[in-house]
Phi, psi and omega in degrees: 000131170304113176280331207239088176228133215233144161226072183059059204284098205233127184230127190242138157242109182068249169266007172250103181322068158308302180235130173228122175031068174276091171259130168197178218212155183244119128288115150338109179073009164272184157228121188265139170239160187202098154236166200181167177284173182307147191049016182290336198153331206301294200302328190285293143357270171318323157269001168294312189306324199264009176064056134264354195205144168249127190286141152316340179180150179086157210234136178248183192151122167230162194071019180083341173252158180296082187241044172284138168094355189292134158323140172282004160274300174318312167286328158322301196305321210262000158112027199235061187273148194241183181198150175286154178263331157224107179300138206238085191248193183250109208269029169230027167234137178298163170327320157301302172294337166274326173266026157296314189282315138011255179333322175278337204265339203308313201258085181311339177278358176265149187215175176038231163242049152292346181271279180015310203249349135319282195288342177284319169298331182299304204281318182324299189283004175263337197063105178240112239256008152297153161277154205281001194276310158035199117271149159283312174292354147244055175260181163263174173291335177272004181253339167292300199259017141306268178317290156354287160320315176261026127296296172312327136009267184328332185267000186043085182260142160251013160198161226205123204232094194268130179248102172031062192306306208287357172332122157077014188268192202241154180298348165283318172293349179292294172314300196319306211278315173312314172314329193273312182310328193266359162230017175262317177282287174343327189257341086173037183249099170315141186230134151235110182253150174251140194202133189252308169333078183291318164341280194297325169296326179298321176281283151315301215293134152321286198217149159199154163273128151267144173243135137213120168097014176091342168264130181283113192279323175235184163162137185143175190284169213288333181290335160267340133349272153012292181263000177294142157331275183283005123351265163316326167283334217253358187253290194310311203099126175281026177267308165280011105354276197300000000 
């Protein structure tokens, strides 16, 4: 069953086309990847799906309902979590205190100090490698998006929208962090990640879309994706291809 379904999806700023008629589908409990070279479309994509920016044509729905143009609150409260390409947290509340506002605003059923004990099981369950006292503005980038992660968390997604999580991390952190993405799916929170890591995609993803120039070029599953021509071409160049 689809969690997720994109129907010609098109988004423009003035005369320049970012996304043009992008169809693709979510299945319940995978992890969908969506990579493309640099400027293809993704983040712009991921925030049409996620209520920061409303596409110009075409309709999305999740969750079995119509949430083309829904706010980017609304769709948090409806089960919709995001993560940043540059974590965007609040750098003068500790580590604790961000994913509290996470936790109040994400999730409505929670009160008192069910959120408390939310954001605390969040950092736990990211492993998170700070005391929870931090500052946000004295984390490192790999330490934002690690909290970035146990925010989104914190809102209790049914579906879980990662923007280069895995950017800049070290080959151990890699490992870390797939085991963490696999138990996070496991745990029943659909993931579509955008990602330059093929390693880490190639190791997860179910299915993936390629985007280039805002079009989707591929789609299918991941190893033959992978290996598609124009695939290869839209990362390489068709000079090393030939």
């Amino acid at each position: 069953m689809a969690i997720l379904e994109l129907s010609g999806i098109t988004k423009r700023f003035g005369g320049l086309t970012a996304v043009n008629d992008v169809t693709f589908n979510v299945e319940e409990g995978e992890i969908f990847g969506l990579i493309g070279p640099n400027g293809a479309g993704k983040t712009t994509l991921l925030s049409c799906l996620a209520g920061d920016l409303r596409p110009n044509a075409g309709t999305v729905r999740f969750d079995g309902r119509d949430t083309t143009g829904l706010a980017a609150d609304r769709m948090c409260r409806l089960g919709l979590g995001r993560t940043f390409q540059i974590p965007r947290p609040f750098p003068h509340l500790s580590v604790l205190e961000n994913v509290l506002v996470a936790a109040t605003f994400g999730d409505p059923d929670l009160h008192g100090e069910a959120i408390a004990r939310r954001a605390t099981e969040m950092l736990e369950y990211v492993t998170f490698p700070r005391s929870p006292a931090t500052l946000a503005s004295h984390l490192n980038a790999a330490q934002l998006k690690r909290l970035d992660l146990a925010r989104a968390l914190a809102s209790h997604p049914k579906l879980l929208l990662l923007d280069e999580l895995a950017a800049g991390l070290t080959p151990g952190e890699l490992a870390d962090m797939a085991a963490l993405l696999r138990r996070i799916r496991d745990n029943g929170v659909t993931i579509l990640m955008v990602e330059h890591v093929m390693r880490l995609i190639l190791e997860l993803c179910d299915r993936l879309s390629v985007l280039q120039y805002g079009e989707l070029i591929a789609h299918g599953d991941a190893a033959t994706v992978a290996a598609d021509e124009r695939v290869r071409e839209a990362y390489l160049g068709q000079n090393y291809i030939l």
